[in-house]
N, C-alpha and C positions, 0 to 999 in steps of 0.2 A: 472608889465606891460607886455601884451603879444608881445611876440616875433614875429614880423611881416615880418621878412625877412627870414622865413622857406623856403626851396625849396618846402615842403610838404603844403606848404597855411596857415591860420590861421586856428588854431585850438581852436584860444579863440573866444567872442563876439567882436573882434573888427572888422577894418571897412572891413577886408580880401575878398576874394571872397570864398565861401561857398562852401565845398566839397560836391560831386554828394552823394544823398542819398543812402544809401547802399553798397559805398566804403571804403577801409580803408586810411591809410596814405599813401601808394603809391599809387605814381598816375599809376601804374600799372593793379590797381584793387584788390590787395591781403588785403586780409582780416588782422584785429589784434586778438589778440589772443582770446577778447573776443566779437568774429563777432558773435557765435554761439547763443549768446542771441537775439532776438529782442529788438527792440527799440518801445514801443505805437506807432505807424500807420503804421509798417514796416510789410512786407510777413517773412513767415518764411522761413530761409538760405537755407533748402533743396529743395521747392518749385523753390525758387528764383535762385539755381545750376543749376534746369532743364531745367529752362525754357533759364538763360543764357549760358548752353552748348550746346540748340538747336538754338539757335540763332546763336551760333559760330557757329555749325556745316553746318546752311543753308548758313549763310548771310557772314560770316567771322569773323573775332577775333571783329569788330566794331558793331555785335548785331543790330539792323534793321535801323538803321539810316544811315548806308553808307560806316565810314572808321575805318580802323583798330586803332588803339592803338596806332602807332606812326605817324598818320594821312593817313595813305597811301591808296588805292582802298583796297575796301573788296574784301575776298580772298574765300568763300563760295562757294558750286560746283554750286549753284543758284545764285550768286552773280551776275549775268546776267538778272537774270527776276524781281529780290527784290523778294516782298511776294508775287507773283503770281507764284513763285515758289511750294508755298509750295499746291496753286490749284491744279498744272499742275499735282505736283508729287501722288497727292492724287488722282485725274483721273486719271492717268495711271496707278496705284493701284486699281481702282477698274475695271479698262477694265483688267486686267489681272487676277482678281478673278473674273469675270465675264462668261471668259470661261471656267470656271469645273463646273460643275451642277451635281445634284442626282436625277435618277427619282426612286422612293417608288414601292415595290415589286407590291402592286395592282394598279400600275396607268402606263399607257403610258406619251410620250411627242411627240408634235408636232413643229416642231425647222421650226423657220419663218426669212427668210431673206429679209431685208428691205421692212416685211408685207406680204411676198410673202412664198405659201406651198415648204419647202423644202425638208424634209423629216419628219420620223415617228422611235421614237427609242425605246428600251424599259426600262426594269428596269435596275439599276446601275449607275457608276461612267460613266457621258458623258462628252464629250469637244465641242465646237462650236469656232466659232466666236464671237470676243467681242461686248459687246453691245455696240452700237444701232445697231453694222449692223446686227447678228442673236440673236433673242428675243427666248424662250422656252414659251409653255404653257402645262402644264400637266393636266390629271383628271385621275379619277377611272374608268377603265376598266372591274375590274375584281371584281365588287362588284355589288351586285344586291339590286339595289336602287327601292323607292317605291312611289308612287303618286295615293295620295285618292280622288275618286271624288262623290260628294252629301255630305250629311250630311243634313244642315239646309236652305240650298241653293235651289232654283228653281229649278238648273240641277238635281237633283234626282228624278223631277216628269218628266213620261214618256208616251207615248199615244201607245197603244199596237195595233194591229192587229184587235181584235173585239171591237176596239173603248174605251176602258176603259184606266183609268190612273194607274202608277202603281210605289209607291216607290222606288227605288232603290240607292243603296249606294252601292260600288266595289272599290275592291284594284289593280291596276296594279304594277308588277313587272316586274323591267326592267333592262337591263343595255349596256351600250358602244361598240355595238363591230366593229366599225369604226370610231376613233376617227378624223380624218381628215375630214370627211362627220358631222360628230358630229358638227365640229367649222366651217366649211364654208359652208356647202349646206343650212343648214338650222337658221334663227335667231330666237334666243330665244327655242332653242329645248325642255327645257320643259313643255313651255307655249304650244307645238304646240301640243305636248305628249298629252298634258291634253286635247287639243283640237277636235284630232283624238279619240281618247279612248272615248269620250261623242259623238261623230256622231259615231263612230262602234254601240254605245252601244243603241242607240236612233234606228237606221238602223233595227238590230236584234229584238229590242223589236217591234218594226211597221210590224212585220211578224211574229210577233206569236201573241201567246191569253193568258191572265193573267191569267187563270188556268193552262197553263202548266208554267209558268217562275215561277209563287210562290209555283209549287207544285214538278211535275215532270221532267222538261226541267232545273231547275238550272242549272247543269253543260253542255249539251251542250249550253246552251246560250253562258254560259263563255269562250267555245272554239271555238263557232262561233265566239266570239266578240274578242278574241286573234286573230285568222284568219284573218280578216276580215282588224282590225291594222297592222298589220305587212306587208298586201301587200302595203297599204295606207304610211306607213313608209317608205316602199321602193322603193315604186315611187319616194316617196320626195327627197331620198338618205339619207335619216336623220340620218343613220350611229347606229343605234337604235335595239336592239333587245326583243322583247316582250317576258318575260319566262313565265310568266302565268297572268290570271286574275282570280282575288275573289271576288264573288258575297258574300258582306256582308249582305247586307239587302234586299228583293223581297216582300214587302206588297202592299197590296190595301190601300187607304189615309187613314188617320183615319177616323171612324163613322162608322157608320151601317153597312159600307162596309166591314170593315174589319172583324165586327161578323159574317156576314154572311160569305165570303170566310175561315175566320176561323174554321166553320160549315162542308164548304166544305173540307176544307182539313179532318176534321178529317172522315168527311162520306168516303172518301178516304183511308185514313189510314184502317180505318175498313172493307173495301172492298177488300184492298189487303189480310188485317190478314184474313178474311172469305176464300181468294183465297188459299193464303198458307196451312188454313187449310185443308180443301177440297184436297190438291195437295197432304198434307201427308197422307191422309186419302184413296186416291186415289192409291198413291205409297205402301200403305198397305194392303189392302184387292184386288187390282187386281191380281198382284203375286199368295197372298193364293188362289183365285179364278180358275187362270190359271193352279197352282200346282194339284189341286184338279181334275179339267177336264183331265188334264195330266193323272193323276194317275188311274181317271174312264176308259179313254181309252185303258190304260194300259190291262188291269184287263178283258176291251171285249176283246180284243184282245186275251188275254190270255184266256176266256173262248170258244172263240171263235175256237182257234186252239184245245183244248180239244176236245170239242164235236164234233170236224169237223172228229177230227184223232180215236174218238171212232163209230162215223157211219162210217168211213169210214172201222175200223176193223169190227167191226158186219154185213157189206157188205160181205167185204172178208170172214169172218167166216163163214154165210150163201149159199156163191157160194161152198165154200171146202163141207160144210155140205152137198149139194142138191149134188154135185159129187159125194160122197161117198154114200145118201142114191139112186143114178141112181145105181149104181153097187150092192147093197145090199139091197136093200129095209127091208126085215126083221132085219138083225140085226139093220140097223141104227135106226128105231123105237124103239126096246129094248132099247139101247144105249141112245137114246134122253129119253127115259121114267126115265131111272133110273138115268138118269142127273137131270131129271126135278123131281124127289122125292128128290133127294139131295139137292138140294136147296131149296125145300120146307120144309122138315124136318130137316135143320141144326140144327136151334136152335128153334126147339122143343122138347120140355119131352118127350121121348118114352121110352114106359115100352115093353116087350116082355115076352107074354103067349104062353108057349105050347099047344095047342088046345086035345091032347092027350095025354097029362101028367098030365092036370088039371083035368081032367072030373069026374064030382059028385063032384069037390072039390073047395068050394065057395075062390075065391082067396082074399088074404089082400090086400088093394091097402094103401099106408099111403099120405092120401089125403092132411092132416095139411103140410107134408113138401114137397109135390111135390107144392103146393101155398107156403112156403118160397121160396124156390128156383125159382118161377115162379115172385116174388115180389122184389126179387132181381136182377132176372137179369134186 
């Protein structure tokens, strides 16, 4: 029969009052030796350590229900609020990791107190005010982001300047470089982005003519229709900087239209390659051309001073010669005669007969080699 007058309660099935589950024989709470086992429907001991030494720890040695162990007021540093304690302590936990933030080497932050612009920081370790009174919102700054417009959309068809329509598909590149104008001047800034960028782009083609966008004007269209944004942008204040725009696509719609402008372009193409060639062809033979006149002129010139400077010696020769035949008339005739036989007879064959040495005596002439020597020279 069980012993029913234990200090410790009944530990048989009699009619005792039932010890608290998961205690041992003291009514202290201490465990017996073999606490470490579970019992079918029991938590396991180490679980159940945790959860009952955060209990002490908030609420007091009595664990969420009120009194200590020997019936007295809980003694927990929260023992004042119960389990709103354990709210309060976790919200002031998270207001106090709320004020360090990190903003990412490509991104700025915009730090807004109770919704309101209060400043602009950059990258690194920041501290604020706990939330809710200053919120942070960050984006990419320094990254050049991209927004495609046409495709298979309407907005790719365009009405040009001589009335025709005209494919078109472009890439804008773009990115942040006022982030505070970025988040409050303008709503929805990429929407507005894409919105600006299709009337730049619709503007510029309504003032030219589809032979020049799909042939030779590609690229300034693109930098008129960058220009053209960017003042547009900064009206708004949209906080927005345009780096470039790319004309993907510049056709005539499909059909007929586009064989024939096809056509064109390439009678173009061919027209410049005819130009280029012509221009080397040009840069080639004018040169040789000019060299050669160069060189003719040369050559009068130089025949020119020849003949100038030999009449003008055979002047002078002539005035000495008429000087000296005034003072000697006879000999200068002699003088000119035997000049003017010297130069007649240089290079002639002249034999020489004594007229008185020969007489009665029929002279040899050796006719065969005065003709070699006359064939030779």
């Amino acid at each position: 029969m069980a012993d029913n007058k234990s200090p410790w309660g009944n530990a048989g099935k009699g009619g005792g009052k039932k010890r608290p589950t998961g205690t041992g024989q003291s009514p202290w709470g201490q465990g017996t030796p073999d606490r470490n086992k579970p019992r079918p429907g029991e938590t396991s001991p180490d679980l159940e350590n945790v959860i009952q030494g955060f209990k002490t720890r908030a609420f007091g040695n009595g664990g969420g229900g009120g009194r200590g162990p020997r019936g007295g007021r809980p003694n927990g540093p929260l023992q004042k609020f119960g389990p709103f304690g354990i709210v309060i302590a976790v919200g002031l936990a998270a207001m106090l990791l709320s004020t360090v933030y990190t903003v990412d080497q490509q991104e700025e932050g915009v730090v807004l107190r109770f919704g309101k612009y209060a400043r602009t920081v950059g990258p690194g370790l920041n501290f604020k005010m706990p939330t809710p009174f200053e919120t942070v919102e960050k984006a990419k700054t320094r990254v050049v982001q991209k927004t495609t417009i046409g495709g298979n959309d309407n907005t790719s068809l365009m009405l040009t300047g001589d009335e025709n329509i005209v494919d078109i598909d472009f890439t804008v590149l773009w990115r942040i470089n006022e982030l505070k104008n970025y988040i409050f001047e303008v709503d929805e800034p990429r929407v507005a982005l894409k919105a600006v960028a299709e009337s730049a782009m619709r503007e510029i083609v309504g003032r030219s003519e589809l032979e020049n966008i799909i042939t030779t004007e590609r690229l300034n269209t693109t930098i008129a229709v960058r220009d053209l944004m960017q003042r547009t942008l900064d009206e708004y204040g949209a906080g927005i900087e345009v780096v470039e725009v790319q004309l993907q696509k510049a056709d005539a719609p499909d059909g007929r239209v586009v064989d024939a402008f096809r056509d064109v372009v390439d009678a173009t193409q061919e027209k410049e390659t005819l130009i280029n060639e012509a221009t080397a062809y040009q840069n080639t033979v004018v040169p040789k051309a000019r060299g050669e006149a160069a060189q003719i002129l040369q050559d009068a010139e130089a025949y020119k001073g020849r003949v100038t400077a030999e009449a003008k010696g055979e002047a002078e020769r002539f005035t000495l010669v008429l000087g000296e035949y005034k003072a000697a008339p006879r000999v200068t005739r002699q003088r000119m005669y035997l000049e003017t036989m010297e130069d007649v007879y240089q290079n002639a064959d002249k034999m020489l007969l004594d007229t008185e040495a020969s007489s009665g005596v029929v002279p040899y002439l050796p006719l065969n080699e005065l003709g070699k020597k006359k064939g030779a020279n």
